[in-house]
Structures are given as structure tokens and as C-alpha cells.
C-alpha positions as CSV (number, residue, x, y, z in Angstrom):
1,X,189.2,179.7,42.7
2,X,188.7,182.6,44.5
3,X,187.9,183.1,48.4
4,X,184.5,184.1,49.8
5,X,186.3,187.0,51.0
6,X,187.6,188.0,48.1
7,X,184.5,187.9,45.9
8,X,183.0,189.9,49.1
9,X,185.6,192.5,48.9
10,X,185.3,192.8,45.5
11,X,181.1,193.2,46.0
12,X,182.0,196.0,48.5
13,X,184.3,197.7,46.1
14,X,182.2,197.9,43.2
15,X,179.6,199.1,45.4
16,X,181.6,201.8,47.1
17,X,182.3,203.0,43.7
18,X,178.7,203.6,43.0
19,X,178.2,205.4,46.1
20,X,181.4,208.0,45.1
21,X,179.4,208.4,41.7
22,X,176.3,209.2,43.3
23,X,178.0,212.2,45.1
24,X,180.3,213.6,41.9
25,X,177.5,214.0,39.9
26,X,177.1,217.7,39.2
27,X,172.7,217.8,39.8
28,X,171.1,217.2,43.2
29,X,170.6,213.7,43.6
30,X,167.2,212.7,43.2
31,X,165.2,211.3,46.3
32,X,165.2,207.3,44.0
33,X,169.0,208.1,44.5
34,X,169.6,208.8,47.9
35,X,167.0,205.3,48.9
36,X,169.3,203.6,46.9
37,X,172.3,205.1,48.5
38,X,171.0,204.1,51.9
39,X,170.4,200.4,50.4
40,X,174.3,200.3,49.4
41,X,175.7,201.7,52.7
42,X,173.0,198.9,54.5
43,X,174.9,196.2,52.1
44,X,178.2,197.4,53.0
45,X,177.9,197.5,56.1
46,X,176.6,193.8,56.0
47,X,179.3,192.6,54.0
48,X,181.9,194.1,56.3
49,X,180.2,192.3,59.4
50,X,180.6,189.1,57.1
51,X,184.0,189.4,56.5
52,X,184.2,190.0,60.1
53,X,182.7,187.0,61.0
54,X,185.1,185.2,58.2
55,X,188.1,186.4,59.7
56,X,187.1,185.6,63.4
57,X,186.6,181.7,62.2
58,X,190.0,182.3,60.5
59,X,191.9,183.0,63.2
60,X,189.7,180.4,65.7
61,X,190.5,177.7,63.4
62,X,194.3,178.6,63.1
63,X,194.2,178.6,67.0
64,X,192.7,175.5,67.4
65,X,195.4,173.6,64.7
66,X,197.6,175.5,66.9
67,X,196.6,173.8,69.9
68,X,196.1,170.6,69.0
């Protein structure tokens, strides 16, 4: 089974990929495009806080095993 990290770091790659396409295409991108752009880089950035916040409780609860 696989880790809600690792479902969220494969979210964040597939859409970083879709980000790098946006930019090789060889036209302008289109004003639709760049909103959508901005929507990806807000998701990113969300998931990376999540995984964040799931590696803080990682290490909090190996601390507090640790302790006792």
C-alpha cells in the first residue's frame, strides 16, 4: 500500500510535468493556459506544505517513541 506521501509526491510530479509542457510548447501560451498554470503552482505549493506537515508528525512521533 502506498504512503500518503508517496501518492502526494507522485500528484506533485505529474503536475510539475505539466507545468514544463506548458513552457516547451513552441506558440505563446494562451491566457486559459497561464490561469491554469497559476492553479498548478497553487496545488504544488499546497502539497509541499502537506508533506511538510507529514514529515513534522513523522519526526514528533519518532521523538516521542524515543522518549518514552
Amino acid at each position: 500500500m502506498n504512503s500518503p506521501a508517496a501518492a502526494i509526491r507522485s500528484e506533485v510530479h505529474q503536475l510539475i510535468q505539466l507545468q514544463i509542457q506548458t513552457f516547451k510548447q513552441p506558440a505563446s501560451i494562451t491566457s486559459a493556459e497561464l490561469d491554469e498554470y497559476h492553479l498548478r503552482s497553487k496545488k504544488i505549493r499546497t502539497l509541499y506544505a502537506e508533506l511538510d506537515r507529514i514529515g513534522t508528525q513523522n519526526v514528533v512521533g519518532l521523538q516521542l517513541q524515543q522518549a518514552s
